[in-house]
TIFITOR-506232 format. One record per residue (C-alpha): x, y, z. Coordinates in steps of 0.001 Angstrom, whole numbers. Layout:
BEGIN
[r [X Y Z]] ...
! end
This chain:
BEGIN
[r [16038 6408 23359]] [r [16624 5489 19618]] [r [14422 6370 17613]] [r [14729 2754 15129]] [r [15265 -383 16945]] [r [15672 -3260 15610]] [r [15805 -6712 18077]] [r [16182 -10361 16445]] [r [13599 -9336 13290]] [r [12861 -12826 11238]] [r [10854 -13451 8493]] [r [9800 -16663 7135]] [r [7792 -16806 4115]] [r [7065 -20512 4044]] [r [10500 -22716 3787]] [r [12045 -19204 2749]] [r [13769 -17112 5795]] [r [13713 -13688 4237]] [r [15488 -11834 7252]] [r [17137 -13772 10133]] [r [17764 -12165 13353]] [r [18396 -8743 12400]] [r [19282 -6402 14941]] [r [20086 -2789 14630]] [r [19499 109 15876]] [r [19736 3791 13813]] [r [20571 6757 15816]] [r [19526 10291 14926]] [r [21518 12774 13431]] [r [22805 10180 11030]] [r [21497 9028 7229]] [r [22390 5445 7660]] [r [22774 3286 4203]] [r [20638 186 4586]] [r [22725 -1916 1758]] [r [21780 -5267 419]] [r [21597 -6923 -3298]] [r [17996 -7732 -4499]] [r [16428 -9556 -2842]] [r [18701 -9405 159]] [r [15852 -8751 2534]] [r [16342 -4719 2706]] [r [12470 -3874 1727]] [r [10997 -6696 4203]] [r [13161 -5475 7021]] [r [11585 -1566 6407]] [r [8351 -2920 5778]] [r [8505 -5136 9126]] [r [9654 -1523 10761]] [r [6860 267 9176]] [r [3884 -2621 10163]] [r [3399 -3821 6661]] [r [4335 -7162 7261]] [r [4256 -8724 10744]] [r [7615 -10626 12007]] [r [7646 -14455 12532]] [r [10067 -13184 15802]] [r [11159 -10679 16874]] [r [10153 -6555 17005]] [r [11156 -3335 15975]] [r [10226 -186 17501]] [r [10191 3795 16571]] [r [10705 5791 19685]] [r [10372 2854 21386]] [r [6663 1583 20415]] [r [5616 -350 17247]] [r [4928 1851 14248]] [r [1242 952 14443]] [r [757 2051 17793]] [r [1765 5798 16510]] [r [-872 8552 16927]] [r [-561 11062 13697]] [r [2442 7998 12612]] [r [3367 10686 9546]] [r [4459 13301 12083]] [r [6798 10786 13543]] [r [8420 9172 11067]] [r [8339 9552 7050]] [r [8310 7230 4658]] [r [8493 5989 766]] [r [8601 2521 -442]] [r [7655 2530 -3632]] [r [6937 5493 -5783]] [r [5254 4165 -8317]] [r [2462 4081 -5621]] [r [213 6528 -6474]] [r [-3333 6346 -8251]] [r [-2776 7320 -12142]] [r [-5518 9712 -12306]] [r [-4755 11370 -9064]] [r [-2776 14988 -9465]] [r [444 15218 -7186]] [r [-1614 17720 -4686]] [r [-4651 15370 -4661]] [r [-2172 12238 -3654]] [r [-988 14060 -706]] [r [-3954 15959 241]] [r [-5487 12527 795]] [r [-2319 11034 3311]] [r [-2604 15114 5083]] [r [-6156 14563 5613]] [r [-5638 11188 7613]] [r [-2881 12918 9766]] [r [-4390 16452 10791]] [r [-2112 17862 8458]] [r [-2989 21205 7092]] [r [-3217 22014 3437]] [r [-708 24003 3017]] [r [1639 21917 3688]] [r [818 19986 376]] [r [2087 22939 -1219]] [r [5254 23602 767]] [r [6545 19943 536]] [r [5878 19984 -3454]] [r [8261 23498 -3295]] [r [10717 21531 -1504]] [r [11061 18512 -3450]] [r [10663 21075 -7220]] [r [6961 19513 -8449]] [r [5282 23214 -7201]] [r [4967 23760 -10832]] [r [3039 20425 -11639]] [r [1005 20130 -8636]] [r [-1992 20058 -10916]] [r [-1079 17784 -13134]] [r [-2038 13785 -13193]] [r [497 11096 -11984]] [r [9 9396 -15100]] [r [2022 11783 -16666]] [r [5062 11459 -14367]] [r [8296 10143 -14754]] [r [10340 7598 -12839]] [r [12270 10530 -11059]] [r [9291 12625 -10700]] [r [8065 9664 -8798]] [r [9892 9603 -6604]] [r [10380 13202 -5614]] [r [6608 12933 -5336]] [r [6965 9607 -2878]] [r [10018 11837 -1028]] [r [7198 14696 -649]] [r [4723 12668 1058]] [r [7395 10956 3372]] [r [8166 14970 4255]] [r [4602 16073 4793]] [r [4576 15325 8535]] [r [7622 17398 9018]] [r [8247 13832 10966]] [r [12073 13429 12587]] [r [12644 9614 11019]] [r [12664 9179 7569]] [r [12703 5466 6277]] [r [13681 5245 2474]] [r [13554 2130 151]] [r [16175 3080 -2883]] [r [15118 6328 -3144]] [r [17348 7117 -5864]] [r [15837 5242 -8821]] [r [15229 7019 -11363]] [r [16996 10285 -10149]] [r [18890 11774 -12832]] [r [22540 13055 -11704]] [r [21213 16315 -10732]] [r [18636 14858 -9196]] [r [20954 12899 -7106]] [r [23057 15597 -6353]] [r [19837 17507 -4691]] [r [18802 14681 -2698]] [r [22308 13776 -837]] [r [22425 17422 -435]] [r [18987 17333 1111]] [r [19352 14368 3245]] [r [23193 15945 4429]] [r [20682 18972 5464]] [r [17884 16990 7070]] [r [20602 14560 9153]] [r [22761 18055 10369]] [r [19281 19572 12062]] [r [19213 16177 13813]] [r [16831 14162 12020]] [r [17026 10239 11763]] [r [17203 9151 8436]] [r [18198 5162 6794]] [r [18142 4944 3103]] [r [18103 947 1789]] [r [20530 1214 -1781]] [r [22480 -1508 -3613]] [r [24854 1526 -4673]] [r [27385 1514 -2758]] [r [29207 4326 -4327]] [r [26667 6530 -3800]] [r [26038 5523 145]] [r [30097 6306 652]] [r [29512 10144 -54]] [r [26117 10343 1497]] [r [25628 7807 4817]] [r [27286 8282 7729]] [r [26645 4785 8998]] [r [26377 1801 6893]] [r [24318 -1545 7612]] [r [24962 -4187 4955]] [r [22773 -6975 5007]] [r [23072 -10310 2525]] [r [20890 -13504 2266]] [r [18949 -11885 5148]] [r [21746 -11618 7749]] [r [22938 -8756 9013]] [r [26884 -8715 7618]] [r [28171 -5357 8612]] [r [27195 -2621 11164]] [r [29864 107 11136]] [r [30448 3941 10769]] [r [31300 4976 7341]] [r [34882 6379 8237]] [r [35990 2572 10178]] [r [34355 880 6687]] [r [36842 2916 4341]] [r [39082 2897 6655]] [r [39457 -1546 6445]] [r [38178 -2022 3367]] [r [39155 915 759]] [r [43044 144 590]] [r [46287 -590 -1979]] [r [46620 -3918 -3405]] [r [48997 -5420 -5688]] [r [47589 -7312 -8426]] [r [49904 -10797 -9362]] [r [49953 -12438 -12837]] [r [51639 -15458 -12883]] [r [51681 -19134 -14536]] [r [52566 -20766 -11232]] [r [49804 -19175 -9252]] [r [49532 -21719 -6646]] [r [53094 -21897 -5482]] [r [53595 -18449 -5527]] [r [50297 -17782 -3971]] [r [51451 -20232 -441]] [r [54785 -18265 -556]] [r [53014 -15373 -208]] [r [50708 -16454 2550]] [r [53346 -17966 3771]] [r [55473 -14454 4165]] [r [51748 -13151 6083]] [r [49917 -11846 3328]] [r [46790 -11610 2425]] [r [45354 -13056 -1209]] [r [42232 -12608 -2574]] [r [42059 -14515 -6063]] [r [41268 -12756 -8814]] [r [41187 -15319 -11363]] [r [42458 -18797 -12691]] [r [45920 -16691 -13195]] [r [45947 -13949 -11034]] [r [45184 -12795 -7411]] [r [45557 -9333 -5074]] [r [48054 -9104 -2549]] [r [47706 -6896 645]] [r [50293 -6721 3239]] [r [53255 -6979 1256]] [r [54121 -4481 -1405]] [r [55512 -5017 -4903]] [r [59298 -5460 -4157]] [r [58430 -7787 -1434]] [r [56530 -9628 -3679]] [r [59454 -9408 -6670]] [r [61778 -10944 -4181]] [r [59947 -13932 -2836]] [r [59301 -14719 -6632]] [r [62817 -14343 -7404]] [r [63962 -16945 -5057]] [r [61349 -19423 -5651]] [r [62400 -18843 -9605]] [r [59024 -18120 -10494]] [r [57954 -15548 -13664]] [r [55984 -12663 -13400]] [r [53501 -11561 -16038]] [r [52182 -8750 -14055]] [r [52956 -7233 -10867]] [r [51212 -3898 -10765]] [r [48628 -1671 -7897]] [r [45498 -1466 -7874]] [r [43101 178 -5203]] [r [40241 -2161 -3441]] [r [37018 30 -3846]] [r [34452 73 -1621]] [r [31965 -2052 -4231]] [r [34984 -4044 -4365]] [r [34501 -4725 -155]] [r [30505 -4873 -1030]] [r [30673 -7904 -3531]] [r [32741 -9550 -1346]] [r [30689 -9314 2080]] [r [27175 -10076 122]] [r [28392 -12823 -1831]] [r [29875 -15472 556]] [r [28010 -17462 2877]] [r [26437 -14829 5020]] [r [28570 -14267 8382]] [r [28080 -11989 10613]] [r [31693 -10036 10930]] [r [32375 -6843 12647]] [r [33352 -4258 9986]] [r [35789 -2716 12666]] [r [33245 -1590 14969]] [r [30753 -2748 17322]] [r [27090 -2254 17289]] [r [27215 504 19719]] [r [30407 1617 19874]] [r [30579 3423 16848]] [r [31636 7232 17361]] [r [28877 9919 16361]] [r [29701 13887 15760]] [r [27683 16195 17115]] [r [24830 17915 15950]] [r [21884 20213 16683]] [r [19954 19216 18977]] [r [16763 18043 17287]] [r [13397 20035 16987]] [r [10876 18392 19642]] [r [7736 17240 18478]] [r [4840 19611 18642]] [r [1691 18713 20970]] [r [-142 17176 18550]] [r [2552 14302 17903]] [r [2476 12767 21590]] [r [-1244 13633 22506]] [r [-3364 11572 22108]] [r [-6392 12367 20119]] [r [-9980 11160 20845]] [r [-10880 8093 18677]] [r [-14047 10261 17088]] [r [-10850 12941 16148]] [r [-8499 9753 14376]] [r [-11585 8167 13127]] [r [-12923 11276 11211]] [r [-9535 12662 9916]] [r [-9763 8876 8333]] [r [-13330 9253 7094]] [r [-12128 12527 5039]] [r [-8834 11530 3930]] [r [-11118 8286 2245]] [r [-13490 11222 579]] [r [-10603 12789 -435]] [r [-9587 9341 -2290]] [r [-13439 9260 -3596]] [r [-13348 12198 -5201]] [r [-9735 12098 -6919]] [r [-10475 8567 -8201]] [r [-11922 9438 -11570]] [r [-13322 5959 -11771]] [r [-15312 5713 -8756]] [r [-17527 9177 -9000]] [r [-18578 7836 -12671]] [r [-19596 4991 -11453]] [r [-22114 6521 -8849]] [r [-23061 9038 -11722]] [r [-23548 6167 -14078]] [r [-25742 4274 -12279]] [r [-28009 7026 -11077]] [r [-28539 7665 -14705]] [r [-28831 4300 -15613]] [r [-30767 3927 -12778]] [r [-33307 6406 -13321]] [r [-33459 5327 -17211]] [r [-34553 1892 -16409]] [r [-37273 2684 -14417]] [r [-38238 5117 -16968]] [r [-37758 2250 -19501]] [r [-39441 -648 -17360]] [r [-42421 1412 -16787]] [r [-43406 2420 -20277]] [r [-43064 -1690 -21473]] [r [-45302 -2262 -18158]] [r [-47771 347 -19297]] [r [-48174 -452 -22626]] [r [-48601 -4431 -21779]] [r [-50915 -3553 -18833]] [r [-54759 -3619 -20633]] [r [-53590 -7090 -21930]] [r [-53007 -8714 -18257]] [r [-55983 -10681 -16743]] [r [-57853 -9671 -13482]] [r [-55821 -11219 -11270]] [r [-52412 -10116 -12554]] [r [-54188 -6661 -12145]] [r [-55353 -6726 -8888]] [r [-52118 -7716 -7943]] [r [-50461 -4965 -10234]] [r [-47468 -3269 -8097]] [r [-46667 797 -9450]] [r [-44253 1280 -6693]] [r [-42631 -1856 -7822]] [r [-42534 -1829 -11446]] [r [-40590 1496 -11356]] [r [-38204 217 -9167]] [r [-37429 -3408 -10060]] [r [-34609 -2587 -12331]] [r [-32299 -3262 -9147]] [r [-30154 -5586 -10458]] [r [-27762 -4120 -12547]] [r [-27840 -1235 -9925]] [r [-26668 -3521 -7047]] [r [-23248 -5118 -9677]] [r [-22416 -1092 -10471]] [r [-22691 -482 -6383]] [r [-20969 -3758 -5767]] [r [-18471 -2881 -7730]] [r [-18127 581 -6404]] [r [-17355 -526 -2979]] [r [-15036 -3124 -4084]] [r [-12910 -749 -5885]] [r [-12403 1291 -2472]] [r [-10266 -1417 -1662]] [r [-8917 -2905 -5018]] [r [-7464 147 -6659]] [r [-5143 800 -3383]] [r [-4046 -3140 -3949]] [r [-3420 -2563 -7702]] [r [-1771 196 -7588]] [r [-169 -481 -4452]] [r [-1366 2964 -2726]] [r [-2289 509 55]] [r [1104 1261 1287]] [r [1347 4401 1839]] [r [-2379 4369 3193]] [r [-1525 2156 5703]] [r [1731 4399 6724]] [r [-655 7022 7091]] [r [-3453 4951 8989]] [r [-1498 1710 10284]] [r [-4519 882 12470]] [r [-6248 -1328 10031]] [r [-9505 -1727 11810]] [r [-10231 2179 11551]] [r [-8931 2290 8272]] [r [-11283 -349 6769]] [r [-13867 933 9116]] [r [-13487 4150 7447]] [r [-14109 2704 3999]] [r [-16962 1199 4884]] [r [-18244 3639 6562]] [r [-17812 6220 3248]] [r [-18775 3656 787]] [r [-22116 3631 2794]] [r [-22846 6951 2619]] [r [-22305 7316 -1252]] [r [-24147 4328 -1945]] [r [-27034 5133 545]] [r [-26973 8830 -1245]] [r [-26901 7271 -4877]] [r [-29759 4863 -3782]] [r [-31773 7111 -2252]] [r [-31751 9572 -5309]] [r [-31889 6568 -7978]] [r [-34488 5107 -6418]] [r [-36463 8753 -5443]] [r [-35792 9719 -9287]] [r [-36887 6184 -10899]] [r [-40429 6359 -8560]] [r [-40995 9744 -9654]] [r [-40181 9006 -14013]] [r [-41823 5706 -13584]] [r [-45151 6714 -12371]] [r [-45177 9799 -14544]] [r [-44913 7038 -17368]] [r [-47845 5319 -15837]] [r [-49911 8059 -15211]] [r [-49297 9130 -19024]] [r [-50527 5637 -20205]] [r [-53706 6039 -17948]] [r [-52296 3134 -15606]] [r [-52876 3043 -11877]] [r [-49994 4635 -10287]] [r [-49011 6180 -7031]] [r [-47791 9054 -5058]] [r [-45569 9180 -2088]] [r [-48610 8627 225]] [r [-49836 5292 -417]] [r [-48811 2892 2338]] [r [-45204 929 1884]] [r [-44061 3800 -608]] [r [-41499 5506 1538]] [r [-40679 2595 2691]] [r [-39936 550 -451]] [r [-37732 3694 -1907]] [r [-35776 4200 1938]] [r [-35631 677 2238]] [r [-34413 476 -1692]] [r [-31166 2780 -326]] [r [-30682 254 2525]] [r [-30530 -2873 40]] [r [-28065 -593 -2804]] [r [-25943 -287 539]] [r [-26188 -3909 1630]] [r [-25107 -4033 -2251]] [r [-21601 -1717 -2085]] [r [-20519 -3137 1361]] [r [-20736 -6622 -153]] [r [-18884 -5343 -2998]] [r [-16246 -4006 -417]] [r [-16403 -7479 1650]] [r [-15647 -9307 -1562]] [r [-12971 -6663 -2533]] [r [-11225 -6939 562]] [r [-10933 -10361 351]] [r [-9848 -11049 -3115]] [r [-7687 -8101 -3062]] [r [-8375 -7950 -6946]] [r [-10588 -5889 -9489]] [r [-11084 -8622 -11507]] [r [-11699 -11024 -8953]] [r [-14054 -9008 -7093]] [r [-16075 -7690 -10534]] [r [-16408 -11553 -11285]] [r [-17680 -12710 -7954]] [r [-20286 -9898 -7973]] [r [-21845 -11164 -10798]] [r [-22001 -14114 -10093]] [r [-23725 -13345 -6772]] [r [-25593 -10630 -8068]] [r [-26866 -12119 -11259]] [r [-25626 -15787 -12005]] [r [-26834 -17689 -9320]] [r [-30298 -15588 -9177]] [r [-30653 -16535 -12930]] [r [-29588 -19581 -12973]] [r [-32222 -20409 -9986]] [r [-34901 -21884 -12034]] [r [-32842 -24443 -13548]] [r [-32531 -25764 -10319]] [r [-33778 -28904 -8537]] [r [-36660 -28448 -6391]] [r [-36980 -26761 -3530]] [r [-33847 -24444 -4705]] [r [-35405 -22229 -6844]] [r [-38065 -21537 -4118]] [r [-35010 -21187 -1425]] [r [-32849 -19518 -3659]] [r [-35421 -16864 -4117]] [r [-36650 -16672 -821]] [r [-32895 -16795 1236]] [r [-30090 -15637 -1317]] [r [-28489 -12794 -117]] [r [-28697 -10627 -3119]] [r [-32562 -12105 -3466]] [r [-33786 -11825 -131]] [r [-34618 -8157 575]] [r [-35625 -7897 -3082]] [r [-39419 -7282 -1099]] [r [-38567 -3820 197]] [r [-39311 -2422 -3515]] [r [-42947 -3826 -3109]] [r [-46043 -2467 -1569]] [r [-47902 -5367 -2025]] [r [-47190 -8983 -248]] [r [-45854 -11811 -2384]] [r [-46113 -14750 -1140]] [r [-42889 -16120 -2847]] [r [-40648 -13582 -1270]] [r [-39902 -13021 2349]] [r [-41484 -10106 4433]] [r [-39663 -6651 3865]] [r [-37969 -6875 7124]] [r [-36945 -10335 6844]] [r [-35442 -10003 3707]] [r [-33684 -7106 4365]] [r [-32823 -8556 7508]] [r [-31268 -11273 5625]] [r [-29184 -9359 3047]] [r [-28031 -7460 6034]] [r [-26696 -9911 7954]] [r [-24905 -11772 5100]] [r [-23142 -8823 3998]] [r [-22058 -8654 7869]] [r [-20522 -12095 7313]] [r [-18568 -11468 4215]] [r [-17673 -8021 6257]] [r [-16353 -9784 9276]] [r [-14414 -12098 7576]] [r [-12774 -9033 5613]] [r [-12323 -7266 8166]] [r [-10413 -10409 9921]] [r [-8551 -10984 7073]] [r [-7412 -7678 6331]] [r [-6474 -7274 10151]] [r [-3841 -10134 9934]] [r [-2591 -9919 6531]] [r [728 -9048 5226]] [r [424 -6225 2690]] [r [2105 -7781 -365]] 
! end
């Protein structure tokens, strides 16, 4: 079996064919150049391979199933797209620990892979700092971490300074001779002639050459002889007359092949033509590149078949351990996912502030909302007294709370999009459902946890503030207590997974930050200004509004029972869920 087939891959974006009925395959032992110019259609074609982007027609396999049907898919094949992929205020350890974590692989592998590509002695140190070449080293270290027998590598040699070019052919050489499969996309064609064995060249999206290295030199790289001349075109049919080959050069000039320079001489001679130059030159191989990518694409035979090209020998390759072809229970998959997302959590500076923010915050404004509520209280008439609410005055200050949670959970799922770490996520974890699952699922539990203790430590300030003014206030054991600070964790969770919902969908920070407001706080505000029965609806059904009656202990007859607002909130956050969770199931990753 081979392990990369490609069959009849297209992609149509729109009008736009990107890649038209590509087929390949890429054998192992062999690093096979994947050359193209930009925007040739090399990157969709590995993204297509690697499940980023779904094929109008056509399929491509690894090992003969799709990439995202691939239990543990780093231990089969590795991969780097774009090295600049990586979150800024991760360090290099904490960017791989987090792709390990998804894949069952063991720590200390982290550290072995950064040895092998020479970042051991920054492992510590934030991505921020890191150049171009550094990068990518970094991007060839997590495509390595899985010890995987494919490697699939989008211009891996930006930014690699000649040394560092020098180590990675060497590596790759190394890698390919113990049997591994390896195919390296590169518009450097100079550089694929003393590293690929195999080259596929692919222009306007058509596959133009599929050959072995050796048969490529062997009809391209060759002798011509360069003709200056003032009566180009009659010497030029003389010449192709005589069964030459010309390739024109320019409005005076054109190569010959097939006829060397006194051959040429003589036919000028007798046609009594003048030469102003007659001198060799040797076709290079970017020579044969410029030429196949820049006419109308074709789809010629570079001297051998698809198939039929000759292979050396070489070790037999290692066979996968156990774990890469059993399968593993879905509870095993699905919590290796759940830790490689803490693992994001906690290296994502930005996120962890946020929860530590708005606990504070939290807490203050409870603090802050009961001492203006105690100090106003012996000026409220009886009936604003009897229906005075302690539980609910410490904990009313939800509203900011919910926009920092929204926001939280949103940025689970924007900060992978904006820094494009989605892609090496979803290499890790290309089943999308259990990915996004996974978020959700850890964006719960901080936000429940954050909840829980904001609202626990607002009750417990508030009321002391009460108590100090000599205002009623409560305890935990008053009826509807527990419930409205349990049920307060609930609605700061209803709060984040909206926030990740909305995230999802937008697939922007900005985008996501400005829709939470609006849902959180615009519309709410903006209720009274409403025509009746709006405001009245608004505050009674909104989703953000509804299970606002959890925090009470008392029954208002303007909001909807505890359980019926919560039950509310919960089910529109399930909406905006679903529909993330359909959209981010069928999406191309862009």
């Amino acid at each position: 079996m081979t392990p990369i087939e490609v069959r009849g891959l297209t992609k149509r974006f729109g009008p736009h064919t990107a890649v038209d009925g590509v087929t390949f395959s890429v054998r192992e032992g062999e690093v096979t150049g994947f050359l193209g110019r930009n925007g040739a259609g090399k990157t969709t074609t590995l993204r297509m391979i690697l499940g980023l982007e779904r094929p109008t027609s056509g399929q491509a396999t690894v090992d003969g199933r799709p990439y995202a049907r691939l239990v543990d898919p780093l231990r089969h094949v590795g991969s780097l797209l774009d090295a600049r992929a990586v979150q800024p205020s991760r360090t290099a350890s904490e960017h791989l620990l987090s792709l390990a974590s998804s894949n069952g692989i063991p720590r200390r592998r982290v550290t072995d892979v950064l040895e092998i590509v020479g970042l051991g002695t920054v492992a510590r140190k934030r991505t921020r700092a890191f150049s171009l070449g550094m990068l990518q080293r970094l991007g060839l270290a997590a495509a390595l971490l899985g010890d995987p027998p494919v490697l699939v590598l989008d211009e891996p040699l930006n930014g690699l300074d000649p040394e560092g070019i020098i180590w990675f052919r060497t590596l790759m050489r190394q890698m390919a001779a113990e049997g591994r499969t390896i195919l390296i996309s590169s518009h450097l064609m100079t550089e694929m002639s003393v590293t690929a064995d195999r080259l596929l060249i692919i222009g306007e999206g058509r596959l133009l050459a599929d050959s072995d290295m050796e048969t490529f030199q062997r009809t391209y790289e060759h002798e011509e002889i360069r003709v200056r001349t003032r009566d180009v075109q009659v010497l030029r049919d003389r010449i192709l007359g005589a069964g030459a080959t010309v390739r024109d050069l320019d409005a005076t000039s054109f190569a010959v092949s097939g006829l060397d320079g006194s051959g040429i001489g003589a036919i000028a001679l007798r046609a009594g033509i003048a030469l102003d130059e007659l001198a060799p030159v040797r076709r290079s191989l970017e020579d044969a590149f410029m030429e196949l990518t820049s006419g109308p694409p074709s789809t010629p035979d570079a001297g051998a078949a698809p198939g039929t090209v000759p292979t050396a020998t070489f070790p037999t390759p290692r066979p996968p351990d156990d774990s890469t072809v059993t399968p593993r229970l879905p509870r095993t998959l699905f919590g290796r996912t759940v830790r490689s997302e803490l693992v994001k959590f906690r290296s994502t500076r930005s996120r962890p502030l946020i929860a530590v923010g708005t606990l504070i915050a939290g807490i203050g404004s409870g603090m802050l909302l009961a001492n203006a509520t105690a100090q106003r209280y012996p000026d409220l008439d009886e009936d604003q007294k009897r229906s005075f609410d302690p539980t609910y005055t410490s904990l009313r200050g939800r509203s900011l709370v919910q926009v920092a949670l929204g926001i939280l959970g949103a940025l689970a799922v924007t900060s992978e999009y904006e820094t494009n770490t989605i892609v090496p996520s979803l290499a890790a974890t290309p089943d999308r459902v259990r990915l996004l699952t996974a978020k959700a699922l850890t964006t719960a539990g901080i936000s429940l946890a954050t909840g829980l203790a904001l609202n626990t430590g607002a009750f417990l300030v508030g009321q002391a503030m009460l108590k100090r003014h000599d205002t009623p206030h409560h305890t935990f054991h008053p009826p509807g207590t527990a419930q409205a600070i349990i049920g307060g964790g609930l609605h700061s969770t209803s709060a984040a997974l909206l926030g990740l919902g909305i995230g999802t969908l937008t697939r922007s920070t900005a985008g996501a930050v400005t829709t939470i407001f609006a849902t959180e706080l615009l519309v709410p505000g903006l209720a009274p200004a409403f025509p009746k029965p709006l405001p009245v609806l608004l505050t009674k059904y909104w989703l953000t509004e509804a299970g606002a009656s959890i925090f009470m202990t008392r029954r208002d007859p303007n909001f909807l029972s505890p359980r019926a607002g919560l039950g509310i909130t919960a089910a529109s956050t399930a909406a905006v869920l679903g529909a993330a969770f359909g959209t981010f199931n069928r999406r191309d990753v862009q």
